[in-house]
Structure formats: C-alpha cells, structure tokens
C-alpha positions as CSV (number, residue, x, y, z in Angstrom):
1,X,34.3,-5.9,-34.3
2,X,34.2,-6.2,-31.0
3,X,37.5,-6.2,-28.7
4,X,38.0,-7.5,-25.0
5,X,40.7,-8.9,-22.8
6,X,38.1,-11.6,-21.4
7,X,37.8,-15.1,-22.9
8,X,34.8,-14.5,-23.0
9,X,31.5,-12.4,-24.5
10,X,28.3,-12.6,-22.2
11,X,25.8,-14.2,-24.1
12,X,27.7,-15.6,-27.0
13,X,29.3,-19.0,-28.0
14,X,32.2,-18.8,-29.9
15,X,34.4,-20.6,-32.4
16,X,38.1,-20.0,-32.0
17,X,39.4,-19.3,-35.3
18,X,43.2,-18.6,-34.4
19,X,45.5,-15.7,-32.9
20,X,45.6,-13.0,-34.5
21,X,48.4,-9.8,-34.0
22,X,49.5,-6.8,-34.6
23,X,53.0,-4.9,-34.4
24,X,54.4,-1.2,-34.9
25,X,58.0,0.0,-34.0
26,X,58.1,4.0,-33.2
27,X,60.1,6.4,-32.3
28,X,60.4,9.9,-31.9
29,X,62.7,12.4,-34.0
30,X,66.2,13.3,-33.0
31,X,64.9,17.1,-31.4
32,X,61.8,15.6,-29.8
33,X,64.4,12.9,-28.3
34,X,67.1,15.5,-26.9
35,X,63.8,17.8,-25.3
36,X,62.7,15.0,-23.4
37,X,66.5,13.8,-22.6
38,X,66.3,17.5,-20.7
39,X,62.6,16.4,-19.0
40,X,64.4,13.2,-17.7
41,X,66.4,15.8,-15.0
42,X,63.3,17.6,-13.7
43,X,60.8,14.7,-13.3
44,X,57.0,14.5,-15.0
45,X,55.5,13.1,-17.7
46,X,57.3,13.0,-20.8
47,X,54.6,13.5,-22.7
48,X,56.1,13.1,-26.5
49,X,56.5,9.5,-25.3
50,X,53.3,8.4,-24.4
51,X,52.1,10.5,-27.3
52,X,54.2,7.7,-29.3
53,X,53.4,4.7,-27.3
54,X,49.3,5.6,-27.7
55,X,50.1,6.1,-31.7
56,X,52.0,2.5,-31.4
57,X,48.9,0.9,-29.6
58,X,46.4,2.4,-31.6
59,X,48.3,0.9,-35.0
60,X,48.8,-2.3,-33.6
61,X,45.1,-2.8,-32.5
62,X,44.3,-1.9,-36.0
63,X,46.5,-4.2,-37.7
64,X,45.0,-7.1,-34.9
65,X,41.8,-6.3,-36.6
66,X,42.5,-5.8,-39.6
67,X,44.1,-9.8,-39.7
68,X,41.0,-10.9,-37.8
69,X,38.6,-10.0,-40.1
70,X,40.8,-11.6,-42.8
71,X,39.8,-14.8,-40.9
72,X,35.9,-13.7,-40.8
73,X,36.3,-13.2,-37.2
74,X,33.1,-11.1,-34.9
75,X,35.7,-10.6,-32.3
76,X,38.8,-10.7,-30.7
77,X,39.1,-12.2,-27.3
78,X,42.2,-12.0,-24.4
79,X,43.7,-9.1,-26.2
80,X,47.1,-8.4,-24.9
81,X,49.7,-6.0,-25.1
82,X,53.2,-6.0,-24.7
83,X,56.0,-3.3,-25.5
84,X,59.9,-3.6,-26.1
85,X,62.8,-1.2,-26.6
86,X,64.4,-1.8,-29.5
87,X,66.9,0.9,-29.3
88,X,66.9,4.3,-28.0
89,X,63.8,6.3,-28.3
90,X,62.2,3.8,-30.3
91,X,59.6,0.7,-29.4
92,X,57.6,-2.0,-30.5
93,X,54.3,-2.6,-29.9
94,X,52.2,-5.8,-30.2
95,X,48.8,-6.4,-29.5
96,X,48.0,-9.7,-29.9
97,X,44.6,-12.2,-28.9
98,X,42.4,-14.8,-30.5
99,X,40.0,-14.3,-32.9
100,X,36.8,-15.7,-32.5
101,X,33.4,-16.2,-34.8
102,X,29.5,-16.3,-33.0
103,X,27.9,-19.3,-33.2
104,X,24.9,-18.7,-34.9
C-alpha cells in the first residue's frame, strides 16, 4: 500500500474509489499524567505525550489502511491528520485521505 499526502503518484493514473479513515482516542495513565503535570513547570518535551500521540498516529494510519484495502485500493492519496482533546490527557487522532486504485 502505498501512502502520500499528494493527489497524486508519479507515473500512475488512478481511480478514486472513496475516503477512507482512521480514528484512535489515547490517553495516558493517572501517574504518567501527574509526572508530566510536574514537567509542565520546568519547560521541555513531555515526552510520555508524544510517546502517546505517535501510538495514536501509528493506529489510525493502520486502521486508514486497513478500510482501504477493504475497497481494493493500491493507495491512499492526500492523507491528513488531525488531533483533538477530548478531555484531559486524552486525544483523538484521525487520519483520513482517499483511496485510490491503478489503472491498469
């Protein structure tokens, strides 16, 4: 499968066969939350977050995928992603984009 944020793939024509997407809501647990309350008053990375938000991506790519080849697709084009809190210490993911077939 390939995956790109283009509309297009060098070399290839393509039939759109729909958007496809992907979603995950994470969060951290209730220690790892109050350690990186503490970080927040020194400054730097806190680095049990992007931990989570790079899990998050990860599963909502593969879910993206996983839907796309459902349709037959060769690719996903345009991939997007977009994040949201949904309360504190935990967010939602999305990557979304439209899947596409080669033309033979």
């Amino acid at each position: 499968m390939i995956l790109v944020n283009t509309d297009y793939i060098s070399g290839k024509e393509l039939e759109m066969l729909g958007l496809v997407k992907g979603s995950t809501i994470q969060s951290k647990n209730v220690g790892k939350d109050i350690t990186q309350g503490f970080k927040t008053l020194v400054g730097g990375e806190l680095k049990t977050y992007t931990e989570m938000m790079n899990e998050a991506r990860a599963l909502a790519t593969k879910r993206m995928v996983e839907e796309a080849e459902k349709l037959g697709a060769d690719a996903v084009v345009n991939i997007r992603y977009a994040s949201a809190a949904v309360m504190q210490g935990a967010a939602e993911v999305m990557a979304y984009g439209t899947a596409v077939k080669f033309q033979r």
